[in-house]
C-alpha positions as CSV (number, residue, x, y, z in Angstrom):
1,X,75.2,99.0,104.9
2,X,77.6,100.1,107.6
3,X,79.6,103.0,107.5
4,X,83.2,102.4,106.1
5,X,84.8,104.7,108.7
6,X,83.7,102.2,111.3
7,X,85.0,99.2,109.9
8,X,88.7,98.3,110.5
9,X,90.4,96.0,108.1
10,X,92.5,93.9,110.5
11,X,95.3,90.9,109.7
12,X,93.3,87.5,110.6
13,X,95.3,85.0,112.7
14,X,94.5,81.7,113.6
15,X,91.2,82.2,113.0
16,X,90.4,85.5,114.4
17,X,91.4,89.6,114.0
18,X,95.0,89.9,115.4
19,X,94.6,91.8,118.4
20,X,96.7,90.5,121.5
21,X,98.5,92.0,125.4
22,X,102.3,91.5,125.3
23,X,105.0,93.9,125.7
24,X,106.5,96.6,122.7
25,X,109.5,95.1,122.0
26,X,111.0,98.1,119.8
27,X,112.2,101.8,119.8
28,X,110.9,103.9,122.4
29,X,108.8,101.9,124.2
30,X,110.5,98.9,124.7
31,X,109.6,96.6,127.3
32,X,106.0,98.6,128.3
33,X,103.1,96.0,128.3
34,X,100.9,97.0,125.5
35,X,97.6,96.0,123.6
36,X,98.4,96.0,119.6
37,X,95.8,96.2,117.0
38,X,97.7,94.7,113.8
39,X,95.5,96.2,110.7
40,X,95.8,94.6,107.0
41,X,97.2,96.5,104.3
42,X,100.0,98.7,103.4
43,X,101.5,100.9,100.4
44,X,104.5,99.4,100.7
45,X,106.8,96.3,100.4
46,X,109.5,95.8,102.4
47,X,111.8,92.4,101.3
48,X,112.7,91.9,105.1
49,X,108.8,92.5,106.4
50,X,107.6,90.0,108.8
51,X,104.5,90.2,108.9
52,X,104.1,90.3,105.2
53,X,100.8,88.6,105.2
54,X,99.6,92.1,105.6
55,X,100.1,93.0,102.0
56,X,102.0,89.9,100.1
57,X,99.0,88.5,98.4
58,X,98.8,86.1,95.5
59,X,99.1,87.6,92.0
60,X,101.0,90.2,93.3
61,X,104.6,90.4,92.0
62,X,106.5,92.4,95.0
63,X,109.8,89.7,96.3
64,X,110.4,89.0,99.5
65,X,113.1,87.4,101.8
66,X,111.3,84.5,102.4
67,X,110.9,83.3,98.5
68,X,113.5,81.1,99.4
69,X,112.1,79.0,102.1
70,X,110.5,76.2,100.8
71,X,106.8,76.0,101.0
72,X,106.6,79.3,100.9
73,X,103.9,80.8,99.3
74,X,102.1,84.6,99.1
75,X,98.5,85.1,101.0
76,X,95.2,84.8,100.1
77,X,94.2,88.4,100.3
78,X,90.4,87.1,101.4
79,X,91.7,84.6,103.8
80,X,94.2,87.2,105.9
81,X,91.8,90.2,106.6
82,X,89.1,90.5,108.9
83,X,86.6,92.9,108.5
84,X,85.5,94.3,112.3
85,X,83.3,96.9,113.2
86,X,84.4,99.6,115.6
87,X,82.6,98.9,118.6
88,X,83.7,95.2,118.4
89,X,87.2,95.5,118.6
90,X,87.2,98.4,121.3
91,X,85.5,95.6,123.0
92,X,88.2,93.1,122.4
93,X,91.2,95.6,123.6
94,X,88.7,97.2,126.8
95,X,88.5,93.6,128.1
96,X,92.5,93.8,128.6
97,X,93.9,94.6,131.5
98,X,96.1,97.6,129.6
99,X,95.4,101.0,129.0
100,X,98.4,101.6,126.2
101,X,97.3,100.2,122.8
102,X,99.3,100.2,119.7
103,X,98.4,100.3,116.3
104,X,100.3,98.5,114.1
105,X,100.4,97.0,110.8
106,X,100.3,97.0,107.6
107,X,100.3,100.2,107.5
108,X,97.7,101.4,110.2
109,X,97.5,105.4,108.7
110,X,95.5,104.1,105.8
111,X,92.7,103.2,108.2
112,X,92.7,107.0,109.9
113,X,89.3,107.5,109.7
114,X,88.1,103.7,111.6
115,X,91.0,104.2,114.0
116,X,90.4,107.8,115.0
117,X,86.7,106.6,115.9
118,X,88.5,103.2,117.9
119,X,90.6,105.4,119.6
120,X,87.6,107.5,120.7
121,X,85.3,104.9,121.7
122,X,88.0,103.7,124.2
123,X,88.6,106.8,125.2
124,X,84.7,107.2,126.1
125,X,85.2,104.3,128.6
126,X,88.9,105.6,130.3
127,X,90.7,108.6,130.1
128,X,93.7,106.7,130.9
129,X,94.0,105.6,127.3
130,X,97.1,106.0,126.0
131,X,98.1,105.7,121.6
132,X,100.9,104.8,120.0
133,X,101.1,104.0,116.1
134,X,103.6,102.7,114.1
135,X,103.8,103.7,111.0
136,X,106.3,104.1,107.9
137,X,106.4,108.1,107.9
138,X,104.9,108.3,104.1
139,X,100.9,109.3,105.0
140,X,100.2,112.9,107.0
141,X,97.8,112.5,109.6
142,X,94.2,114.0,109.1
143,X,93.9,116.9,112.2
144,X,91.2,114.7,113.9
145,X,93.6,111.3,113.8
146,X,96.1,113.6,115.0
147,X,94.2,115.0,118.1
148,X,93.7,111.1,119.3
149,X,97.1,110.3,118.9
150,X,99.7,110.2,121.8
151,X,103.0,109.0,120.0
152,X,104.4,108.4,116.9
153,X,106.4,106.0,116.6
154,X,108.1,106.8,113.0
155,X,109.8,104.0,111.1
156,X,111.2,105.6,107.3
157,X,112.3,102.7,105.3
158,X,115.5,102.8,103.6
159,X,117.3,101.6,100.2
160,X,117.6,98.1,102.0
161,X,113.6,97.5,102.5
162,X,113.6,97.2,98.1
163,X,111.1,100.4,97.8
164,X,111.8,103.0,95.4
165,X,112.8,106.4,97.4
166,X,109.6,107.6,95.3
167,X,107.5,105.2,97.3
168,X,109.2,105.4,100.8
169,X,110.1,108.7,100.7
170,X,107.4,111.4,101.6
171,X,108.3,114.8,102.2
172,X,105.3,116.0,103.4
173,X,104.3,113.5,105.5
174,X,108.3,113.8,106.6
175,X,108.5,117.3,108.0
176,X,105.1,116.6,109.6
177,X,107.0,114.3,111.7
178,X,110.1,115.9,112.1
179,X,108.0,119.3,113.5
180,X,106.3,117.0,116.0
181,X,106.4,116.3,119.8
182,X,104.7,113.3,119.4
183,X,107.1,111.3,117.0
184,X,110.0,109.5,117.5
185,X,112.0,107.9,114.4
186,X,113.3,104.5,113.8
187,X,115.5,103.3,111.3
188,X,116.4,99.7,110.6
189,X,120.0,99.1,109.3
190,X,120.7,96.1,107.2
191,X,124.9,96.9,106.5
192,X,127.1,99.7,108.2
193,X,126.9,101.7,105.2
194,X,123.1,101.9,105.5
195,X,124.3,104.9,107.7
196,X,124.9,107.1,105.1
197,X,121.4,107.4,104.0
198,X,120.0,107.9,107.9
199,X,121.8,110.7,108.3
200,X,121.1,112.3,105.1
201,X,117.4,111.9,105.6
202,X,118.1,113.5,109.2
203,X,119.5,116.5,107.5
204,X,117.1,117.3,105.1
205,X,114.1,117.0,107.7
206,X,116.3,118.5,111.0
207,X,115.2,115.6,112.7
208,X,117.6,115.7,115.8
209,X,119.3,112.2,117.5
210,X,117.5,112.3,120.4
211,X,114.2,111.5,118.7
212,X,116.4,108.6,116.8
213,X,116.2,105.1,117.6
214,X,118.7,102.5,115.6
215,X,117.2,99.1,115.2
216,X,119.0,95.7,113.2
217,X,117.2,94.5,110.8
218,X,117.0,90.4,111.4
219,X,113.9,87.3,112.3
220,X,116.8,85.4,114.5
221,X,118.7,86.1,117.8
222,X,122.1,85.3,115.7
223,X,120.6,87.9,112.7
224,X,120.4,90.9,115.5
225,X,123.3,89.6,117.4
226,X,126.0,90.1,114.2
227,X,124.5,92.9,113.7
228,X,124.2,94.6,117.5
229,X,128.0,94.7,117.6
230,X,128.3,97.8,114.9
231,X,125.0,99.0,115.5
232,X,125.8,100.0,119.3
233,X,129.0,101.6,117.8
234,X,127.1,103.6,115.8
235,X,124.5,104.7,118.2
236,X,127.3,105.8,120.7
237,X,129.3,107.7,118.3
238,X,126.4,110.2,116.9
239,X,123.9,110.1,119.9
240,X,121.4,107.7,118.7
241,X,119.4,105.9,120.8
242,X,119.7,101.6,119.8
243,X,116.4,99.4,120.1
244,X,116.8,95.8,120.1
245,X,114.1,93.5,119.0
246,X,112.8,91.7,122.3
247,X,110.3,90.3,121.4
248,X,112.3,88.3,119.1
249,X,114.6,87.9,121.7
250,X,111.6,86.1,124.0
251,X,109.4,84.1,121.3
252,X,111.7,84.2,117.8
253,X,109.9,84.6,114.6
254,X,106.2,84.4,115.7
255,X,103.0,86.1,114.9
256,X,101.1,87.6,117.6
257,X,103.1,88.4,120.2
């Protein structure tokens, strides 16, 4: 039986594990071409996710945005997750012409122990490897995920995302972050007065705005573009930095890209 540590659980599109070259169209790395590794799973369950077909599977009871839509139905867990050995999908994402990979999700830091061992293997075939994960700030990372890891790219959910602060709120895993030069936090901001709760996080963890990226929660060029207007306001008045979301901008609402 194969080790569990080098098996990743991956999101399954069209047929195969979601692994695809475009460009990072949020927070701090906007605009560099990258190689993401989407993984299956996650410990939470944000209403506005969209890529929900990570976690929203049938029989479960979490809500979501897009209950409304018509024909819209949760995922078969078995159907949405591909099981891929280590050494398989380092062969996938070495075949691209791209040295910076991101990890994504789900919610990749539930996998530490498969992705440390990706993250080496690539490494093994260029030192020009270069890691970023994005994750929700609520799981520590183990010292040897940490050593492969290049950047952080924090995103804390907030009352609007429907999680209990018990679930999104960490404290350990929190000041781990805020202590590091690696990480970088992003917070998505449904109303103006989502505010309020940013910077009290940013207070009790000393996280200062230069590592802070503001982001509008939305699936639709009009969604971000109501929302840009008061976001930008906010960013300039406290120092924030603002991320758009380009690739939304470029493709709309559309898995793997």
């Amino acid at each position: 039986m194969p080790n569990r540590d080098q098996i990743l659980k991956l999101a399954r599109l069209d047929g195969k594990p979601e692994i695809f070259y475009s460009i990072q169209g949020e927070g701090k790395s906007t605009g560099r071409p990258s190689v993401f590794v989407r993984t299956s799973l996650c410990n939470l369950h944000c209403i506005w996710c969209d890529t929900d077909y990570t976690w929203n599977w049938s029989g479960t009871r979490f809500p979501h945005l897009n209950d409304k839509k018509p024909g819209y139905k949760k995922f078969d867990k078995k159907e949405w997750i591909a099981a891929c050995p280590v050494d398989s999908v380092a062969a996938i994402v070495s075949a691209f012409p791209c040295r910076n990979v991101i990890l994504t999700g789900g919610e990749p830091m539930l996998q530490q122990p498969a992705l440390a061992s990706l993250m080496a293997t690539l490494r093994s075939l260029s030192a020009d490897y270069h890691f970023e994960i994005e994750t929700n700030g609520t799981l520590s990372p183990t010292p040897p995920f940490d050593a492969q890891i290049d950047q952080y790219n924090v995103s804390p959910k907030l009352e609007n995302s429907g999680n209990t602060r018990r679930l999104r709120e960490k404290p350990a895993a929190l000041r781990f972050f805020a202590q590091s030069p690696k990480a970088n936090f992003k917070f998505v901001l449904s109303e103006e007065k989502d505010l309020q709760e940013v910077l009290s996080l940013l207070k009790a963890y000393a996280i200062p705005p230069e590592k802070v990226w503001l982001m509008p929660e939305g699936t639709s060029a009009p969604a971000l573009g109501k929302r840009r207007i008061w976001l930008v306001e906010i960013c300039k008045e406290y120092g924030f930095h603002y991320s758009d979301r380009l690739h939304v901008q470029i493709w709309g609402s559309k898995k793997g890209v």
